[in-house]
C-alpha positions in Angstrom: 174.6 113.7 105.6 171.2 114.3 103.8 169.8 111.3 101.8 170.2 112.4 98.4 169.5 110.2 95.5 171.7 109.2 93.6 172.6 106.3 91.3 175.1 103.6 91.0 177.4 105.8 89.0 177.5 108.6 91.9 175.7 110.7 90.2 173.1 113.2 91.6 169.3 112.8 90.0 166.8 115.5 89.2 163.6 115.4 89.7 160.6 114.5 86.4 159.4 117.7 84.5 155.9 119.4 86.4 154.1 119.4 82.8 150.7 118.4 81.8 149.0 118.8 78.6 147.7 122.4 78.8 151.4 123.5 79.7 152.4 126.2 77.3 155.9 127.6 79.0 158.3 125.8 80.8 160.7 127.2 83.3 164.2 125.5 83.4 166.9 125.7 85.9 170.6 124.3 85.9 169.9 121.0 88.5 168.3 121.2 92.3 170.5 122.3 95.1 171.0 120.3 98.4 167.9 121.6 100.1 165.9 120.8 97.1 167.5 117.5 96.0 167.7 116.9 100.6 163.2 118.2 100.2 162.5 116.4 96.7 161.1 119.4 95.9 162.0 122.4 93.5 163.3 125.5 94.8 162.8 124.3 98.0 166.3 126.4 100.1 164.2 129.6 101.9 166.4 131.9 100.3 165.9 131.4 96.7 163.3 133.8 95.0 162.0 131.5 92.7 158.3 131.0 94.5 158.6 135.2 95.6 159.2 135.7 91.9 156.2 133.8 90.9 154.1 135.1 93.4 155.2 138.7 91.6 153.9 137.1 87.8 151.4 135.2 88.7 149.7 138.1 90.9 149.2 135.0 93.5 150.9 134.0 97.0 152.7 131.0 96.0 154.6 131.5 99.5 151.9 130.7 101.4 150.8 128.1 99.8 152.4 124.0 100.2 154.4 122.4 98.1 151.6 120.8 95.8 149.4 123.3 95.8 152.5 125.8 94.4 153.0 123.2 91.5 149.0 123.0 91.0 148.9 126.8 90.5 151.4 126.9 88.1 149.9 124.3 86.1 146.6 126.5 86.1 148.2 128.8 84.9 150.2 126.6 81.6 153.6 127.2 83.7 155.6 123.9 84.0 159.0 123.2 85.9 162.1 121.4 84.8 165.8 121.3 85.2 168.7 121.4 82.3 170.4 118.4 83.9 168.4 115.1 84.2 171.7 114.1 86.3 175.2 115.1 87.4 177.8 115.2 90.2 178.0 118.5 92.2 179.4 119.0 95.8 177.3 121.8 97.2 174.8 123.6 95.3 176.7 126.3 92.9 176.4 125.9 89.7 180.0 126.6 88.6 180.5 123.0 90.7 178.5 120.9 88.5 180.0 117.8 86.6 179.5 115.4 84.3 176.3 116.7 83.8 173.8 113.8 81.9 170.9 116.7 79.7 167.4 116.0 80.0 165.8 114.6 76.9 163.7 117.6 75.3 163.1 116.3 71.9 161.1 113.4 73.5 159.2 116.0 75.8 158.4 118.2 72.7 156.9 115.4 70.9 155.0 114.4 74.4 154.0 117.8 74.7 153.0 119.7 71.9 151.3 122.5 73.3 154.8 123.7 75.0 155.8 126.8 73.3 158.4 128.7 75.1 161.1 127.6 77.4 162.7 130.5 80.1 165.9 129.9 81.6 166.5 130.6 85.3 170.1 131.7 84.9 172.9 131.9 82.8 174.1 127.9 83.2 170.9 126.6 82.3 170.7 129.1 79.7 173.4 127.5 78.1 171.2 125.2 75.8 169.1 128.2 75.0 170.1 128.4 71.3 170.0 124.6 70.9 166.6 124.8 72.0 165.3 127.6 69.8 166.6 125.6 66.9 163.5 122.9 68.0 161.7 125.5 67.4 160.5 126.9 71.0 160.4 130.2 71.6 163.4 130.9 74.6 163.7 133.8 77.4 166.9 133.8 79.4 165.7 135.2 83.0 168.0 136.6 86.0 169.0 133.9 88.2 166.1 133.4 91.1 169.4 131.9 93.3 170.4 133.8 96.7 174.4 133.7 95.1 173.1 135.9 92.0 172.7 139.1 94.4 174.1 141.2 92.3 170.6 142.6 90.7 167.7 143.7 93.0 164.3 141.6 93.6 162.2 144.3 91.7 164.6 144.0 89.0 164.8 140.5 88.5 160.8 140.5 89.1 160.3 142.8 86.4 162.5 140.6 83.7 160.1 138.0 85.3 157.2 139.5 84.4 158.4 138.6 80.8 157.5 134.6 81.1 153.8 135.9 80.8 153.9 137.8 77.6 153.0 136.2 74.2 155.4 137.8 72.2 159.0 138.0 73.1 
C-alpha cells in the first residue's frame, strides 16, 4: 500500500495551493488521485493530460521538464494550482468516489491573494463550486476534464477549450 497522508480522522489530504503574488488564474481540480497523493505531486499519474494540455497553452514543454521546474513555469506565467477539496475519503482515484469531502478555504486565499482574478475548473466535480465562487467575485471557466476516465472528447478538443485559461475576457 502507498503511504498516503492522511489524518487522524482517515481522511485523505491535499496538497497547499502553487500561488505567489503575481498569480492572476488559478486552476482547480476535484482532489489528487493515488499516483499524485502516492508522488506528492499534482497531476503526477502518466496518463492524465493536464501537463500535455499546458504544454498546448503555454506554447512550452512542460513534459520535459521536472516536477519544480513545471510549477516554476506556471508561476512565470501568473498560472497557480489548487484542488476543490482541502481533504476527503476516496478509495481509488474517481471522482464519483469521493466522500466527506472537507472545501478548501478560498475566502482566506482571496484576501491573501488579491491579484487572483479567475479560477478554471478542471472538470465537472470541481466545477461544482463554480457559481459560489463567481459570487466572490472571480471570474470562472469550467474546462474539459484533463483525467484519462473523461475520454470521451479528443486531446485537440479539450486543448482548444484550454486555450481559453489564457484569454482576458471570458
Amino acid at each position: 500500500m502507498p503511504n498516503i497522508p492522511s489524518n487522524l480522522n482517515n481522511l485523505l489530504l491535499g496538497f497547499p495551493a502553487v500561488i505567489d503574488n503575481a498569480t492572476h488564474t488559478l486552476i482547480l481540480g476535484s482532489f489528487p488521485g493515488v499516483a499524485s497523493l502516492t508522488a506528492q505531486q499534482y497531476y503526477a499519474f502518466p496518463q492524465n493530460q493536464f501537463w500535455r494540455l499546458l504544454s498546448g497553452v503555454l506554447d512550452t514543454d512542460l513534459v520535459g521538464l521536472n516536477y519544480f521546474d513545471r510549477l516554476q513555469q506556471l508561476l512565470t506565467h501568473g498560472i497557480g494550482l489548487w484542488d476543490v477539496f482541502e481533504a476527503c475519503a476516496r478509495q481509488g482515484s474517481l471522482d464519483s468516489a469521493i466522500k466527506s469531502g472537507k472545501m478548501n478555504d478560498f475566502k482566506t486565499l482571496q484576501t491573501t491573494y488579491p491579484n487572483l482574478q479567475k479560477l478554471c475548473f478542471n472538470g465537472k466535480t470541481a466545477a461544482k463550486i463554480e457559481s459560489d465562487l463567481r459570487q466572490l467575485g472571480y471570474q470562472t471557466l469550467q474546462l474539459p476534464s484533463s483525467s484519462p476516465a473523461y475520454a470521451q472528447m479528443r486531446f485537440e478538443d479539450k486543448l482548444s477549450q484550454w486555450q481559453q485559461i489564457m484569454s482576458k475576457s471570458m
